[in-house]
C-alpha positions in Angstrom: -129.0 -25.6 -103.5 -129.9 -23.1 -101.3 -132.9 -23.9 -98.8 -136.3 -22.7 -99.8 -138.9 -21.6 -97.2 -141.6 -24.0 -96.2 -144.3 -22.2 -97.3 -143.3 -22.1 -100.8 -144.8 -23.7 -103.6 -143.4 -26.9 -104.7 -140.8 -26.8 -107.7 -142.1 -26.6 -111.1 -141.2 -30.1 -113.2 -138.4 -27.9 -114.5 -137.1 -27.2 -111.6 -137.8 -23.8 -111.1 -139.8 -22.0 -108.1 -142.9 -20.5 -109.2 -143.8 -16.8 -108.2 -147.0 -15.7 -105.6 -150.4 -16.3 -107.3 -151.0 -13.6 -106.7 -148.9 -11.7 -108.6 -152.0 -13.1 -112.0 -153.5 -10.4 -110.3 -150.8 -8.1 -110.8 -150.4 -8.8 -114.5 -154.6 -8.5 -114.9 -154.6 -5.1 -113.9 -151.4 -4.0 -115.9 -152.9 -5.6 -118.8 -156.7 -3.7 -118.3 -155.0 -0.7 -117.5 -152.7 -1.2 -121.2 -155.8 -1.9 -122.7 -157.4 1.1 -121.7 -156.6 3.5 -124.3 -157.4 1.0 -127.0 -160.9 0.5 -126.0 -161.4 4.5 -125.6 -160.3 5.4 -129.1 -162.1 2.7 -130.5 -165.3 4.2 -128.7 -164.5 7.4 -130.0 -163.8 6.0 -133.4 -167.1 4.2 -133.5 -168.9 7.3 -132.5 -167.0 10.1 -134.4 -166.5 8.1 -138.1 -167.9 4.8 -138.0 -171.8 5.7 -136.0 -173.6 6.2 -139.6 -172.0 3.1 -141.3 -173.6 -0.5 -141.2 -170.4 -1.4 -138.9 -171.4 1.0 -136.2 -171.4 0.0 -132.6 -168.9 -2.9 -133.8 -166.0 -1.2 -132.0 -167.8 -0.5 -129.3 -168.7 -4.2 -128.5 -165.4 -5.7 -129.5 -162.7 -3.8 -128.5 -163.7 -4.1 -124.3 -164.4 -7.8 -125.5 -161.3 -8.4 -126.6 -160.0 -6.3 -123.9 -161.8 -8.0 -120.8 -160.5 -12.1 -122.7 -157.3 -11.2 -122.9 -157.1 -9.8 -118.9 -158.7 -12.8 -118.3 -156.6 -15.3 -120.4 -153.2 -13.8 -120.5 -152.5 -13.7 -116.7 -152.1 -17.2 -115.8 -150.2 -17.9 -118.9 -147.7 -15.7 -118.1 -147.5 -16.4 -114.3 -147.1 -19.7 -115.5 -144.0 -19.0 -117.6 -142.6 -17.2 -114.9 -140.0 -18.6 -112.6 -136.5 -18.9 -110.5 -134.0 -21.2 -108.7 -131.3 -20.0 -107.0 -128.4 -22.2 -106.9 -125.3 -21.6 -104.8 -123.3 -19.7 -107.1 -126.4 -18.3 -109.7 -129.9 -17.5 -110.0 -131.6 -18.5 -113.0 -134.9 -16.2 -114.1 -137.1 -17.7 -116.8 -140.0 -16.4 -118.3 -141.9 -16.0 -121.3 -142.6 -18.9 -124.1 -142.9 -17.0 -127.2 -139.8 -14.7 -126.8 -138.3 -17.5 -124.1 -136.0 -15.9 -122.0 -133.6 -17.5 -119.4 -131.2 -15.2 -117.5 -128.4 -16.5 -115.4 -126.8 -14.5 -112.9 -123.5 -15.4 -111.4 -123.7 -14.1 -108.0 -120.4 -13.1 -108.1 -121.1 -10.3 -110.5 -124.2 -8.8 -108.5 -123.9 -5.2 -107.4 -127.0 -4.2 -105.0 -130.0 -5.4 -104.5 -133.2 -3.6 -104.7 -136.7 -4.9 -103.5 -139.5 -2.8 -105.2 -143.3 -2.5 -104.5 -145.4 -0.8 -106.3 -149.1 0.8 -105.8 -150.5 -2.7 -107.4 -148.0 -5.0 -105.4 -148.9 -3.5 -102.2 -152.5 -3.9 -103.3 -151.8 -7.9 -104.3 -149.2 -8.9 -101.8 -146.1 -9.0 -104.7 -142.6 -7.8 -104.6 -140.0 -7.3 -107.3 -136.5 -8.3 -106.8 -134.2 -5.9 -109.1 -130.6 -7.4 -108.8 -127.6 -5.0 -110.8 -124.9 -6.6 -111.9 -121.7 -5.5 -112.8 -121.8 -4.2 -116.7 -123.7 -2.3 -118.8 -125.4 -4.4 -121.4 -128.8 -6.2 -119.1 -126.9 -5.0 -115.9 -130.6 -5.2 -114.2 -132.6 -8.0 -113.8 -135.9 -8.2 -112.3 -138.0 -10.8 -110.1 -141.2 -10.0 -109.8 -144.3 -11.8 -108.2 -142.3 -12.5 -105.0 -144.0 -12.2 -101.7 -142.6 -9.5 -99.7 -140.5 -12.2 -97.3 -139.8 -14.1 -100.0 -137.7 -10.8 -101.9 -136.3 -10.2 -98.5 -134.7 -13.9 -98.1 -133.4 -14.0 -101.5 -131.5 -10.7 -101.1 -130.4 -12.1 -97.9 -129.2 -15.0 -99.7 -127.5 -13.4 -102.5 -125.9 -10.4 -99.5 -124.6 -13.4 -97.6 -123.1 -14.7 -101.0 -121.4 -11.3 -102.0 -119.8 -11.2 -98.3 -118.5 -14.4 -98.2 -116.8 -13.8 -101.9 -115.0 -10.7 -100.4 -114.0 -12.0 -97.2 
């Protein structure tokens, strides 16, 4: 396997790296800002059709309540689900738990390498890790949740693997 960096966290009982706390953080935000057009028109719907009925004001207590528990409950579910190993001759992303998904990637079919960071993973201290493979069908799959370095060393990894397979 190849060698991990010290500062890591420890491997998950499956085996698998997990991804920067930080990156709950990440996911909170995403899922507020989601949220955020569902809790307007349910305002407006409360005000506009629903103010004169005996269910008015519902809407506008239970849609930024069910808004602000799933931001808070979501997050560290999903972080949780979220994780990678990379093996000599593979990486292995898994995430999710009700649509499970576990993508292997033979290094020997990667393309290029992209490290991403958006507005909210500059904010949190996240990177993504987008690697293309050869194909058309899933050619991209994405990383995120890394540290910065940690995106940086993987690519490495996985550059230093592509040379040596056309040397």
């Amino acid at each position: 396997m190849i060698e991990t960096a010290k500062t890591e966290a420890p491997a998950r009982p499956d085996g698998l790296q997990p991804v920067e706390r930080s990156y709950q953080q990440v996911i909170r935000v995403r899922t507020l800002l989601a949220w955020l057009p569902v809790v307007i028109g349910a305002v407006v719907l409360d005000r506009l059709v629903l103010a004169h009925t005996p269910v008015g004001g519902l809407l506008l207590v239970a849609a930024p309540l069910l808004a602000l528990l799933t931001a808070v409950t979501a997050p560290p579910r999903i972080w949780g689900r979220l994780g990678y190993a990379l093996e000599p001759a593979m990486l292995r992303v898994v995430r999710g738990w009700l649509f499970h998904i576990d993508t292997l990637v033979p290094l020997v079919r990667v393309q290029h390498l992209d490290v991403a960071r958006g507005p909210l993973d500059k904010m949190f201290g996240t990177a993504t890790l987008a690697i293309h493979t050869a194909g058309t069908h899933n050619s991209i799959v994405s990383l995120p949740g890394l540290s910065p370095a940690r995106a940086a060393e993987l690519a490495a990894a996985i550059r230093t693997h592509i040379k040596a397979d056309l040397d």
